[in-house]
C-alpha positions in Angstrom: 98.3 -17.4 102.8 96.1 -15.5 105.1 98.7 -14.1 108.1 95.2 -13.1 110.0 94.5 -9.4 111.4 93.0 -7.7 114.2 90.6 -10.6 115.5 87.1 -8.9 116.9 86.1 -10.8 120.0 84.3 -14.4 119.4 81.2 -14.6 121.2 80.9 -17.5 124.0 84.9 -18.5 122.3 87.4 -16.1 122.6 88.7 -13.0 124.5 92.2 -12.7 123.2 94.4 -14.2 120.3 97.8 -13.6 121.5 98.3 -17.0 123.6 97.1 -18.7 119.9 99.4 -16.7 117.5 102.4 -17.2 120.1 101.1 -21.1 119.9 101.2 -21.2 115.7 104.7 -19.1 115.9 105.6 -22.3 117.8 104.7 -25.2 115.4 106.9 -25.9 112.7 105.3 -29.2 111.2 103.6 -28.7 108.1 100.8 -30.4 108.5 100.0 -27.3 111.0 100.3 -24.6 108.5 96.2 -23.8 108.4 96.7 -20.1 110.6 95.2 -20.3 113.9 94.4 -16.5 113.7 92.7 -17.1 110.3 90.9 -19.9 111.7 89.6 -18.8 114.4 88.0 -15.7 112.2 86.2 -18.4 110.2 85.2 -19.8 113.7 82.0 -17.5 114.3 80.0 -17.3 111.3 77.5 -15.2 112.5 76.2 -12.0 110.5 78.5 -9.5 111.5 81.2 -7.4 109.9 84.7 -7.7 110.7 88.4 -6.4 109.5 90.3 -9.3 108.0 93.9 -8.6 106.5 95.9 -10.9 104.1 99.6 -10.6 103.0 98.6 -9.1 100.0 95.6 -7.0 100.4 95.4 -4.5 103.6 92.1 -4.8 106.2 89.2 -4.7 104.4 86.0 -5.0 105.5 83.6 -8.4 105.2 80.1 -7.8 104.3 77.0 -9.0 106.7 75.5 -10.1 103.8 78.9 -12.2 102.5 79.2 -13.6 105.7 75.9 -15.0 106.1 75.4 -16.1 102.2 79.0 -18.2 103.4 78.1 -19.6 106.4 74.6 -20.7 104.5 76.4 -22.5 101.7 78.7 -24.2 103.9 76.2 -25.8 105.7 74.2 -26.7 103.1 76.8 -28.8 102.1 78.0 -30.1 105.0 74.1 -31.1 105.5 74.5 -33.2 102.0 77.7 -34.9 103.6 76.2 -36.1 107.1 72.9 -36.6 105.3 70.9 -34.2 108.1 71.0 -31.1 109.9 74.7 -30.8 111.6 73.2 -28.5 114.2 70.6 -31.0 115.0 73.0 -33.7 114.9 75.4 -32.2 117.0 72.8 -31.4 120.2 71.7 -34.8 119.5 72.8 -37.4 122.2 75.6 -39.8 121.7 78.6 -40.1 119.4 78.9 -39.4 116.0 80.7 -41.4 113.4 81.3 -39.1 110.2 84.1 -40.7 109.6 83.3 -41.8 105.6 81.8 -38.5 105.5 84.8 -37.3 103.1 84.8 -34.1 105.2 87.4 -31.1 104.8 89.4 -28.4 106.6 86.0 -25.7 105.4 83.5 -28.5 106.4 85.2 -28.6 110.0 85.3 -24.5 110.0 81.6 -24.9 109.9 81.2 -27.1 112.6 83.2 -25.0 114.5 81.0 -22.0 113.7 78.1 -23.9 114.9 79.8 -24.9 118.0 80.3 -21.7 119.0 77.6 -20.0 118.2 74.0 -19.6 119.8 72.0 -21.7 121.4 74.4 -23.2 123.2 74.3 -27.3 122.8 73.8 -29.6 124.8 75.4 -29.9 128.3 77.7 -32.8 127.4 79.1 -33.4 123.7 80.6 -36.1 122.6 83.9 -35.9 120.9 83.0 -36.5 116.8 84.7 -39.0 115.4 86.4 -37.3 111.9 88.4 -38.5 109.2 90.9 -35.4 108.9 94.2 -34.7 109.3 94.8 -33.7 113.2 95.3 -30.0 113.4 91.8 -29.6 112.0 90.3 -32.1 113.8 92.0 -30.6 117.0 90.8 -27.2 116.1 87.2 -28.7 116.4 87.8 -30.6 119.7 89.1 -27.1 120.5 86.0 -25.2 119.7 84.0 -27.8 121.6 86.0 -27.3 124.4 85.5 -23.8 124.1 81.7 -23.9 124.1 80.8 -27.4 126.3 80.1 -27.5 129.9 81.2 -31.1 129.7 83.2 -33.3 127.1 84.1 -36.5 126.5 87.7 -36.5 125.2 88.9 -40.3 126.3 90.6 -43.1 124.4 90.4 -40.6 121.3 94.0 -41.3 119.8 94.6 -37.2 120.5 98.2 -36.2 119.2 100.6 -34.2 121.1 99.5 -31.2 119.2 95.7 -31.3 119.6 96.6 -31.4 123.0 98.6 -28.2 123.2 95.4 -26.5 121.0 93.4 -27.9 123.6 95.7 -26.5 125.9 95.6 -23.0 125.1 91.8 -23.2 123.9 90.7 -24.7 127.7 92.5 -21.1 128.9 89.4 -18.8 127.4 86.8 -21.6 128.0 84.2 -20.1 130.2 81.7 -23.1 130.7 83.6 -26.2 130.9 84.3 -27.6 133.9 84.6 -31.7 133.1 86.5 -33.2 130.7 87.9 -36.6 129.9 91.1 -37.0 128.3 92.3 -40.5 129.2 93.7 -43.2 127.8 95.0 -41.3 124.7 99.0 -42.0 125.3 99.9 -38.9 125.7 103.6 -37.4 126.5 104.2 -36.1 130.4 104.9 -32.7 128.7 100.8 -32.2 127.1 99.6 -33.9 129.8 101.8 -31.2 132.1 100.6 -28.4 129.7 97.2 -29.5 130.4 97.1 -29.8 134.0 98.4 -26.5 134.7 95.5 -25.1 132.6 93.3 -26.9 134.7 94.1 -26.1 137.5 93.7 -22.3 136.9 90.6 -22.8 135.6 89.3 -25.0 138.1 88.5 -28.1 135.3 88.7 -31.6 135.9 90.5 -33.5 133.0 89.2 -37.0 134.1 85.7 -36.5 134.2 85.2 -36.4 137.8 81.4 -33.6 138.4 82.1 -31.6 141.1 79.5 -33.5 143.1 80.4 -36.9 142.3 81.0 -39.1 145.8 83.3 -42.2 144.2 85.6 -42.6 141.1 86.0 -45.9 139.6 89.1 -46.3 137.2 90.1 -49.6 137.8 91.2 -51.9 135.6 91.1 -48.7 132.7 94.8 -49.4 131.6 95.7 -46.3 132.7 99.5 -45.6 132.3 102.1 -42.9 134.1 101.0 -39.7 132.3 97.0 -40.5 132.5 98.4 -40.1 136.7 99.7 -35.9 136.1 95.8 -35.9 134.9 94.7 -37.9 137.7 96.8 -36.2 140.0 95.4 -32.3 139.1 92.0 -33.4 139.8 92.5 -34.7 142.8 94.9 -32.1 144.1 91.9 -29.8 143.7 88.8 -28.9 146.1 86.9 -27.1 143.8 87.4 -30.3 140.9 87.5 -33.6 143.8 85.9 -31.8 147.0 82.8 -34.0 147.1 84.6 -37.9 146.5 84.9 -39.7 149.4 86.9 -42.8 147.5 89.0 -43.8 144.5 89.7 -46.6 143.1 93.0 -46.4 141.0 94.2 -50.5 140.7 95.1 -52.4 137.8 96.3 -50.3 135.9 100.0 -49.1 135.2 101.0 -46.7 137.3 104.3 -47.4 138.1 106.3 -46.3 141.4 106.3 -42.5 139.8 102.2 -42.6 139.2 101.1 -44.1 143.1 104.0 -41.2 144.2 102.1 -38.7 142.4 98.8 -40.0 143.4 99.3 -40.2 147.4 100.9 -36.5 147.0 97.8 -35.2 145.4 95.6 -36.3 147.6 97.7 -35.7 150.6 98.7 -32.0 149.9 94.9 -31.5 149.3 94.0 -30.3 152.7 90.3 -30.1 151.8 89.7 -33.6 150.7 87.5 -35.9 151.8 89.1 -39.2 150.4 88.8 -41.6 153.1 90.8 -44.5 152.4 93.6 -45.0 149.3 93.8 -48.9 148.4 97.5 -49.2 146.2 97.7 -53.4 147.4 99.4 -55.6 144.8 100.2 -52.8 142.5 103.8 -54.0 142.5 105.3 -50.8 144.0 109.4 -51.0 144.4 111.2 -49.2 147.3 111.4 -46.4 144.9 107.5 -45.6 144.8 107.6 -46.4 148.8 109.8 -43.6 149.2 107.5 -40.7 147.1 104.8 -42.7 148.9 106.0 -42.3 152.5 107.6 -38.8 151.9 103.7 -38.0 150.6 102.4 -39.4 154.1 105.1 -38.1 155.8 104.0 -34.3 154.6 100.2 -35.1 154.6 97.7 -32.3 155.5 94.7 -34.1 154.4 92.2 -34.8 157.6 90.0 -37.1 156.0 92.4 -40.2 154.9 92.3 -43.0 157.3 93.2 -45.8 155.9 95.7 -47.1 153.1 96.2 -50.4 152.0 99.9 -51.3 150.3 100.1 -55.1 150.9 101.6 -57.4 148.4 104.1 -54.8 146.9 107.8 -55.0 147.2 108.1 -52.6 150.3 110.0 -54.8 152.1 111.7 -54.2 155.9 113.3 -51.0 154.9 109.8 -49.9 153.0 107.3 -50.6 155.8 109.3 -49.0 158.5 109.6 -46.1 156.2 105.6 -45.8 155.6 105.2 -46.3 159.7 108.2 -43.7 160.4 105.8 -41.3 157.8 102.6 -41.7 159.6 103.8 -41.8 163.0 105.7 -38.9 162.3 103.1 -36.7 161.0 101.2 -34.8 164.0 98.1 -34.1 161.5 98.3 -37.6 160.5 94.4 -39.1 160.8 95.3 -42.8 159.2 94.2 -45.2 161.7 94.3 -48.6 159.6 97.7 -49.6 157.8 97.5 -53.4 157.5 101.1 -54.9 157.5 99.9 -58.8 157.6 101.4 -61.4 155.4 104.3 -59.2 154.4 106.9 -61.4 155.9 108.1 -58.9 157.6 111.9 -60.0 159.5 112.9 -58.8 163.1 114.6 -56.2 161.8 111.8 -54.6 160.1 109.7 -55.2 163.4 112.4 -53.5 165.0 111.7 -50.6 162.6 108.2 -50.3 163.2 108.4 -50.3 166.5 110.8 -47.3 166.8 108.5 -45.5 164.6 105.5 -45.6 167.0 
């Protein structure tokens, strides 16, 4: 097997390998033994020489002319699989279904190389849709990543370890700054791994543009870890500083998603979300509480208004949310609607000692 040697710098990809080889010393499933250092080399197949070495055969120089006779041949029969030009396919608009294509680990090695090298492609790619095994599909969605200003990753049945190559990859990305990763039933740890990337890099993972106004994901059957996605866009100006609203109901949040929601937007002191609308989204008094402690801590200007009628909040839960906002000197919210709660005189009596 090919251990992978001193890796000359990828044009428009890479800057560094050591984040990727610390990544493969990490997976142990053998469906991941394809070497990212390897891979990467056959990334950029461009006509240049580079130093390669193998476990059996010290660095040796590749030939321009080896190289290039390569990369020729493997398009020409990646051409004969897709029936067209890949590159022209690829900068084409819309998805692409090669999914009966019969494709293989050196047909997506191609891709890649095309992906990354110049001209660019278009502005936003669509995810292809391959019939591989998923380290090598991840490994394209990687390179993508890598090249794309914008990409559309959602409802894409991504694994746990595409998303830690994506991961890793998003860290040398220099365009990208939107993509979409919803709605693939991820685990809170990639979705974690993801948003801390993001939010170094200044990317939004939901497909928010930077100058977009409002965000509509209702009814999107979004679940708790889609909301540590949601949650990193909106926590940053430079992703979210241009939407005014959001629209986040029907879907499955949970008491621990709405939490993480308000706290995003509330610890994001240069938002401009004006009003947050979580009625009927069967919250408990456990999501009042990370929902009131979020108000309650608030440094956002801009928010005005939230709506949390027909949840379980309760005496206890509504005095809590007024005790928040009252409480908070930088507070702006001027509507909270507390009508046809059924709230008791206690609870009254709890509101009132809040103002």
């Amino acid at each position: 097997m090919d251990t992978g040697g001193p890796l000359d710098q990828l044009q428009g990809a890479f800057s560094a390998v050591d984040s990727l080889t610390a990544l493969f010393d990490r997976i142990t499933c053998t469906e991941a033994l394809v070497s990212l250092v390897s891979t990467c080399h056959a990334l950029w197949d461009g006509p240049f020489s580079r130093t390669q070495s193998t476990a059996t055969e010290p660095a040796k120089q590749i030939g321009r002319e080896d190289v290039e006779r390569r990369r020729r041949h493997r398009l020409a029969v990646l051409a004969s699989k897709v029936g067209g030009d890949p590159s022209q396919l690829l900068q084409a608009p819309g998805d692409l279904d090669w999914s009966g294509c019969n494709l293989d680990v050196n047909d997506v090695r191609a891709l890649a190389g095309l992906c990354v090298r110049p001209p660019p492609l278009n502005k936003q790619v669509q995810a292809t849709t391959l019939k591989l095994r998923r380290t090598s599909r991840g490994i394209l969605i990687g390179t993508l990543v890598g090249r794309a200003e914008t990409v559309d990753l959602r409802n894409r049945g991504l694994s746990t370890l595409e998303c830690t190559l994506i991961s890793v990859l998003l860290k040398f990305t220099r365009a990208l700054t939107v993509t979409n990763l919803l709605s693939n039933q991820l685990d809170a740890e990639a979705t974690t791994m993801l948003a801390e990337v993001a939010k170094q890099k200044g990317i939004s993972l939901c497909g928010i543009r930077r100058d977009q106004t409002t965000a509509d994901f209702r009814n999107k059957g979004l679940k708790l870890p889609d909301t540590i996605l949601l949650a990193s866009d909106l926590s940053q100006a430079v992703v979210t500083g241009a939407l005014t609203s959001v629209d986040l109901r029907g879907n499955q949040l949970g008491d621990e998603g709405w939490g993480a929601i308000f706290a995003a937007i509330c610890g994001n002191k240069d938002s401009k979300i004006m009003c947050l609308d979580a009625s009927k989204e069967n919250i408990s008094p456990a999501g009042v509480k990370l929902i009131a402690e979020a108000l309650r801590t608030s440094i956002t200007g801009a928010l005005t208004s939230v709506d949390l009628r027909g949840n379980k909040l309760r005496d206890e839960g509504w005095g809590a949310i007024f005790a928040a906002i009252c409480g908070n000197m930088d507070s702006k919210i001027m509507s909270l609607d507390a009508s046809s709660e059924n709230i008791s005189p206690a609870g009254v009596k709890l509101i009132a000692e809040a103002d």
